[in-house]
C-alpha positions in Angstrom: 0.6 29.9 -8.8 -1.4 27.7 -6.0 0.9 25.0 -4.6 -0.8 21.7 -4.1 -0.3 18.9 -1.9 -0.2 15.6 -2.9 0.9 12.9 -0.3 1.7 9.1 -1.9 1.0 6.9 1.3 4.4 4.8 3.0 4.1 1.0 2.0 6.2 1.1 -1.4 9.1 -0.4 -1.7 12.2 2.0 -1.1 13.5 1.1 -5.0 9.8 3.2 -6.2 11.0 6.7 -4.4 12.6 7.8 -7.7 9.7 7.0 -9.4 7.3 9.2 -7.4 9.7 11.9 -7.7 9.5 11.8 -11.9 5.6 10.7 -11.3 5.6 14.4 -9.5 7.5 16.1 -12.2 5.9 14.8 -15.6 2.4 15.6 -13.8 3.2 19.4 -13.1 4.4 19.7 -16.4 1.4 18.5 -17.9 -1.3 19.3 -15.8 0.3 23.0 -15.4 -0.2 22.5 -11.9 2.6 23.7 -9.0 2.7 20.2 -6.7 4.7 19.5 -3.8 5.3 15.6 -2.8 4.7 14.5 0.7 6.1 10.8 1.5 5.8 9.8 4.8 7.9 7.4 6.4 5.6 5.9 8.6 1.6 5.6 8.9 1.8 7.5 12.2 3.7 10.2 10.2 1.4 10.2 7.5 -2.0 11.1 9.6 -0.2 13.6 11.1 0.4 15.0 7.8 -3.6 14.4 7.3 -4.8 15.9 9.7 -3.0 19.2 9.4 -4.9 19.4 6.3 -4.4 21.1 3.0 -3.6 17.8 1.6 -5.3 17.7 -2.2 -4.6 14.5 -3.5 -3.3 11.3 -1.7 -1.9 7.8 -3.2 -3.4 5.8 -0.3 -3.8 2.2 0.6 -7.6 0.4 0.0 -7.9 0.6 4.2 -7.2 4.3 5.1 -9.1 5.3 1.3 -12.3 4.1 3.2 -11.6 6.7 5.9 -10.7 8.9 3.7 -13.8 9.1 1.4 -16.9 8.7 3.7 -15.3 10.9 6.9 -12.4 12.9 5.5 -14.1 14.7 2.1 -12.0 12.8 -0.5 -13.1 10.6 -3.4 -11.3 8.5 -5.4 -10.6 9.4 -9.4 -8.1 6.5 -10.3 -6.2 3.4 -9.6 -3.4 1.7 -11.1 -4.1 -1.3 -13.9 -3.7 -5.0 -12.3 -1.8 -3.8 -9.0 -3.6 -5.3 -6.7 -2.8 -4.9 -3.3 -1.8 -8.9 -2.3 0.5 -9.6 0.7 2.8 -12.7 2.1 3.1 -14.6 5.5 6.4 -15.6 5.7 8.5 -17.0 8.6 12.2 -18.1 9.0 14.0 -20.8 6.2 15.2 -22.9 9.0 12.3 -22.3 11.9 10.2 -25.3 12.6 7.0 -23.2 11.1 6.6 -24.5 6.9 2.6 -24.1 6.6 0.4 -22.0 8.3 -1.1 -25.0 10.3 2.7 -24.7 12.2 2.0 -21.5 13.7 0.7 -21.5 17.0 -1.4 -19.6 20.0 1.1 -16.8 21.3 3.3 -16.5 18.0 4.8 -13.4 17.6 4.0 -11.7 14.4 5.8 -8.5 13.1 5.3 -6.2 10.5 5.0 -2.3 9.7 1.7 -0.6 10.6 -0.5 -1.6 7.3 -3.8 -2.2 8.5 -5.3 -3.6 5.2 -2.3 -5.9 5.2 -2.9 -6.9 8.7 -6.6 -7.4 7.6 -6.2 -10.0 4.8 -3.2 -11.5 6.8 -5.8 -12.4 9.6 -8.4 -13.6 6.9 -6.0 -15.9 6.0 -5.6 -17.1 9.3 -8.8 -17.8 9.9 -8.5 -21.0 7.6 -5.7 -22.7 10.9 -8.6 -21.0 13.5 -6.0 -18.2 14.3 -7.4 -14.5 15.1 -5.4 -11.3 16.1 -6.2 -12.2 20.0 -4.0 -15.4 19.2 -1.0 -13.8 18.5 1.4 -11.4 19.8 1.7 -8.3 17.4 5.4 -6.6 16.9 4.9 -3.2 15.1 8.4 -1.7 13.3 9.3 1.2 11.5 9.5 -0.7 7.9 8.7 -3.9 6.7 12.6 -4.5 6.6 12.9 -4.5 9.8 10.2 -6.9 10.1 12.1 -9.1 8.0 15.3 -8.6 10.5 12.7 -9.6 13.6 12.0 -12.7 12.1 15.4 -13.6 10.7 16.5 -13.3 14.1 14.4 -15.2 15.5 12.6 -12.5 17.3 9.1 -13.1 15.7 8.2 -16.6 14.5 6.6 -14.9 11.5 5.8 -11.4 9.7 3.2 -9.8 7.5 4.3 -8.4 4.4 2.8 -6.5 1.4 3.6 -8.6 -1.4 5.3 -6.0 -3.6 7.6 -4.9 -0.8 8.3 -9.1 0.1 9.4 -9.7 -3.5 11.7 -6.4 -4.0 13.7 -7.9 -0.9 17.6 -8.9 -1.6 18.1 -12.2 -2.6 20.0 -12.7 0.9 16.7 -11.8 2.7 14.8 -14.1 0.5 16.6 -17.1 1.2 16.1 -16.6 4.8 12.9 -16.3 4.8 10.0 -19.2 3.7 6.7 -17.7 2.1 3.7 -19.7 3.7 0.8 -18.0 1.6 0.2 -15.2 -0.6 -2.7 -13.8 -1.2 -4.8 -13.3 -4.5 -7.8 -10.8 -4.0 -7.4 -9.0 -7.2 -9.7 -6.7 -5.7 -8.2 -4.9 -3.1 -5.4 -1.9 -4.3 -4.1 1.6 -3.8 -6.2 4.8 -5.0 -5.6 7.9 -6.0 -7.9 10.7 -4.1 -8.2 13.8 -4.1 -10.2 16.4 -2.2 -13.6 17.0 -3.4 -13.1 21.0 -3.3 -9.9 20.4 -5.2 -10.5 22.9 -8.2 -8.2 20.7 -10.9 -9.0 17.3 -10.4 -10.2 16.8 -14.1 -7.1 17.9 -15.5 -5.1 16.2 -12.9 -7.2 13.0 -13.8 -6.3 13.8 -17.5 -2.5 14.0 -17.2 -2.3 10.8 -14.9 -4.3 9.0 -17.2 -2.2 10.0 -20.5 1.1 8.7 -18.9 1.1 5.8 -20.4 1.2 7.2 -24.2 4.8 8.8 -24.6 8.2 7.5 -23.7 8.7 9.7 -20.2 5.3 8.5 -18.9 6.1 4.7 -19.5 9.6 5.1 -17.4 7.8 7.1 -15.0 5.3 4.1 -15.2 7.8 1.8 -14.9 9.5 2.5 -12.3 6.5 2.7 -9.9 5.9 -0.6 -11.2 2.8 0.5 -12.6 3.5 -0.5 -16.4 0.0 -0.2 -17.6 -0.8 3.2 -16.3 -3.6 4.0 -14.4 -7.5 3.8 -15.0 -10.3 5.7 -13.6 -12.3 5.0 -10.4 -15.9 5.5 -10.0 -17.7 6.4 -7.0 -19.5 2.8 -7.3 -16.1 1.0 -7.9 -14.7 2.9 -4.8 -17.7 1.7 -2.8 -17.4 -1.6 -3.8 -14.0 -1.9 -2.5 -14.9 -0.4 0.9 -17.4 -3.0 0.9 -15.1 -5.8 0.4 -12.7 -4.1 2.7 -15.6 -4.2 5.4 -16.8 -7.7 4.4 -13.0 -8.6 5.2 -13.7 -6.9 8.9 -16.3 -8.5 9.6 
């Protein structure tokens, strides 16, 4: 049997690795397909991963999908129900920075290489007359770390994608002071797949049933996807591009 390759893109929180594992497992079973699971650890591992090819279907963020889909040959089939991609600005509990208005010319920001998240994060900005040339930019290996930089004292504030933020310890939480969270609705990870991939419908099929028996709903669950997924047209993926490109521009 054909193996195929589906790679589910970096940004979740550590806690949903389980998850994609049983995701993997109910969907072989189902769809009768042979899958192996690629899960990056970073976003520079992950287009390495890309770009060797043979990569069938891909759980990617709303930024990289738009790449993906008008220069790379994939197209999107499906997206989870109310997921949207939303992220935080936080800075330390006891820095002098409360609001966004606090921040200042030459901040350091941190956070994990998530363009989309860097995106709205700068959209936001734009509200105190902040843009990315303003601010000193501190990539790290995970969003955690992030979190550490600021803590520290060695950023004065990070970027974070909301899910990941709010799956943080309680300890972490408390050190940190959210300054706005975004609410796009919009914006959110898609599943793609290659458009010469020969079992996309009954892929499509399987991922959509999850949601009606017992094993799907813990699978479901534990991605912290409860509602299941719901297919993606071509026009709904180009509408997101669009507002992904309206937020570049």
């Amino acid at each position: 049997m054909t193996t195929h390759n589906m790679l589910i893109a970096p940004d979740f929180s550590p806690d949903r690795f389980a998850g994609w594992h049983m995701f993997n497992t109910l969907i072989q079973k189902r769809a009768n397909l042979n899958m192996h699971l690629n899960i990056p650890t970073s976003h520079a591992e992950q287009e390495q991963v890309i770009d060797a090819g043979d990569i069938q279907i891909i759980y990617a963020n709303p930024f990289d999908a738009a790449t993906l889909i008008r220069e790379q040959g994939y197209r999107a089939i499906a997206r989870p129900i109310g997921k949207s991609d939303e992220m935080v600005i936080a800075a330390a509990a006891n820095s002098t920075i409360s609001r966004l208005e606090d921040i200042q010319t030459g901040a350091t920001v941190a956070m994990a290489d998530n363009r989309d998240v860097k995106l709205i994060g700068l959209r936001l900005l734009e509200a105190v007359d902040i843009e990315a040339s303003d601010l000193n930019w501190e990539v790290t290996e995970t969003y955690q770390a992030a979190a550490r930089k600021v803590i520290k004292g060695e950023a004065q504030v990070a970027f974070f994608l909301a899910e990941i933020f709010h799956s943080f310890s309680r300890l972490t939480k408390t050190q940190l002071s959210v300054l706005i969270e975004s609410d796009l609705a919009d914006i959110s990870h898609v599943l793609l797949v290659k458009e010469d991939f020969p079992d996309a419908q009954i892929f499509l099929e399987a991922i959509l049933n999850l949601h009606n028996d017992d094993d799907g709903k813990e699978a479901l669950a534990e991605l912290g996807m409860p509602q299941g997924f719901e297919p993606m047209s071509e026009e709904d993926a180009e509408f997101m591009i669009d507002l992904m490109q309206t937020l570049l521009d």
